[in-house]
C-alpha positions as CSV (number, residue, x, y, z in Angstrom):
1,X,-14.1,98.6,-6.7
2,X,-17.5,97.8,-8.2
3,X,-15.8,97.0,-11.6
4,X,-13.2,94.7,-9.8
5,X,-16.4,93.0,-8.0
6,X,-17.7,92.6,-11.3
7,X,-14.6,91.2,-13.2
8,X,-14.1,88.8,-10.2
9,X,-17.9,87.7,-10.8
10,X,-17.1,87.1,-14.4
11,X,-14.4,85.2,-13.8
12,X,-16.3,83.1,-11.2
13,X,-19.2,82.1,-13.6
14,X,-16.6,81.2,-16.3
15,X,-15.0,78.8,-14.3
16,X,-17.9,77.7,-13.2
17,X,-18.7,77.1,-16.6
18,X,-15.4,75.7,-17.5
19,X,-16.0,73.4,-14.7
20,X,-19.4,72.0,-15.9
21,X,-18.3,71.2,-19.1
22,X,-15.2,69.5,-17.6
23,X,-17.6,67.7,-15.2
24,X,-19.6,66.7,-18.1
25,X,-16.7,64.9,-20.1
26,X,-15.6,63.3,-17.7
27,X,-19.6,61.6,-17.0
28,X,-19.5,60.8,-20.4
29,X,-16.0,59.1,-20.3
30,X,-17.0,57.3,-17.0
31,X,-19.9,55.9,-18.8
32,X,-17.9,55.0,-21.9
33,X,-14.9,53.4,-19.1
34,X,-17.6,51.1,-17.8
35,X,-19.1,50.0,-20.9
36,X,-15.4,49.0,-22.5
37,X,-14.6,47.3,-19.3
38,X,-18.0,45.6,-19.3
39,X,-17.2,44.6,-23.2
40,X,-13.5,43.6,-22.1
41,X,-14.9,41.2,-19.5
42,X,-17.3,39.5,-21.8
43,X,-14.4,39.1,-25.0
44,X,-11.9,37.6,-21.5
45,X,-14.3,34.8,-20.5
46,X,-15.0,34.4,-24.2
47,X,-11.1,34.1,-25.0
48,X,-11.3,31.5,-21.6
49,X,-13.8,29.6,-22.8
50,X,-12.0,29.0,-26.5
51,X,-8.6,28.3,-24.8
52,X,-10.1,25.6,-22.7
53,X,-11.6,24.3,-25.7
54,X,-8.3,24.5,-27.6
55,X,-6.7,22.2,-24.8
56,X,-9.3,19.9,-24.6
57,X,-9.1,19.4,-28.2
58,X,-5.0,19.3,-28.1
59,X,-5.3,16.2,-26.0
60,X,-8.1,14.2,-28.0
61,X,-6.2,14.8,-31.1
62,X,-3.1,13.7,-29.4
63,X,-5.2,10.8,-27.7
64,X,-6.4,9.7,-31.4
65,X,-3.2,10.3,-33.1
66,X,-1.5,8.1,-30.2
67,X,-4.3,5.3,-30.3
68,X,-3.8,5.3,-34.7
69,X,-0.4,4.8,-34.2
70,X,-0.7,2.0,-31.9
71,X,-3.6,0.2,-34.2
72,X,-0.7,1.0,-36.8
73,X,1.5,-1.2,-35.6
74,X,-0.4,-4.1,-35.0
């Protein structure tokens, strides 16, 4: 019995083990999830902020091109 007791205690404090380190990895890939989505956010309203840019500029280009083509044709 006592060598059972003592296999079964074994096995306990590996898993235990096991289980810290399993904890641990997954802290550490928390912590790496939040800092991506943190960087994701920040590269999104970046990528916002250029697109509204792009539009703006679509429709002064197409403003001038139109307003050219009019003094053209005068």
């Amino acid at each position: 019995m006592r060598k059972n007791a003592e296999k079964l205690q074994k096995d306990l404090d590996e898993g235990l083990a096991d289980l810290a380190a399993t904890e641990k990895i997954v802290a550490e890939l928390t912590a790496t999830l939040i800092e991506l989505n943190a960087a994701m956010k920040i590269k999104k309203d970046e990528l916002d902020t250029l697109n509204f840019n792009s539009a703006t500029m679509t429709r002064k280009l197409n403003a001038a091109s139109q307003l050219i083509t009019g003094l053209g044709g005068e």
